[in-house]
N, C-alpha and C positions, 0 to 999 in steps of 0.2 A: 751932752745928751747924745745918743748912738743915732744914727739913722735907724730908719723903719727897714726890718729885713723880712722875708722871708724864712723862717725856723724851720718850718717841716710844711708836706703837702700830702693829701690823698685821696686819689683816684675815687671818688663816691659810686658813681655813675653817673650814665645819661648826661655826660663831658659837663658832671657837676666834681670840681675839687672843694676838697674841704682845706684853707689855706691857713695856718698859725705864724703868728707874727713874733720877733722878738721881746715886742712887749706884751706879749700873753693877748693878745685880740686873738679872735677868731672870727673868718667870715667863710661862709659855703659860698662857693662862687660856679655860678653859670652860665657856662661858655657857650653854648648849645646854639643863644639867637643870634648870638654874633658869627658865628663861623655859620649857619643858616642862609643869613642875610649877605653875605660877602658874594662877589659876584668876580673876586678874583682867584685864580685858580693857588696860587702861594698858601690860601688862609683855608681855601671850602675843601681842599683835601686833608685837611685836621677832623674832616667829620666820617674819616675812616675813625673808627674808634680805636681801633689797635696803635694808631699813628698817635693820636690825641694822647693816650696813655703813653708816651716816650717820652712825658716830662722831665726834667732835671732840675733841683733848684743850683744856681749858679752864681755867686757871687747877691746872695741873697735874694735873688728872683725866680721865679717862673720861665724855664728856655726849653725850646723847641727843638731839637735838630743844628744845635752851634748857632742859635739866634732866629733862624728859619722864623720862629712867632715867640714874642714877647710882650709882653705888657707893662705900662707903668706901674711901677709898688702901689701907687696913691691909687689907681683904678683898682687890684685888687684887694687893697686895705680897708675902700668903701664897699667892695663885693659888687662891683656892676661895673661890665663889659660894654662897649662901647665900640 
């Protein structure tokens, strides 16, 4: 059985990605209360939105900036940021 990847992603809005999985899941995921709530400066300048939009999927994830911000697959496979 493959691991859970990353397939494709895309920018919705309002630092909502709409994320597709290699085995045909789909989840909208909303980034928005997490970079909100962050009170460290690495994660709350993600809520430039032009920055947030420089995603890459990378080795079947979600990356930032060369790692700068990533997330576990399983967090975004269930669609809720943490």
């Amino acid at each position: 059985m493959n691991p859970i990847r990353v397939a494709s992603a895309n920018y919705i809005g309002d630092y909502a990605i709409r994320v597709s999985f290699n085995d045909g899941n789909e989840k909208l995921v909303d980034f928005k209360p997490f970079l909100a709530k962050s009170l460290h400066p690495a994660i709350s300048k993600y809520l430039e939105e032009n920055l947030f939009k420089q995603f890459k999927i990378i080795n079947g994830n979600l990356n930032w900036n060369d790692y700068d911000l990533i997330f576990p697959i399983h967090d975004l496979y269930e669609g809720v940021i943490e």
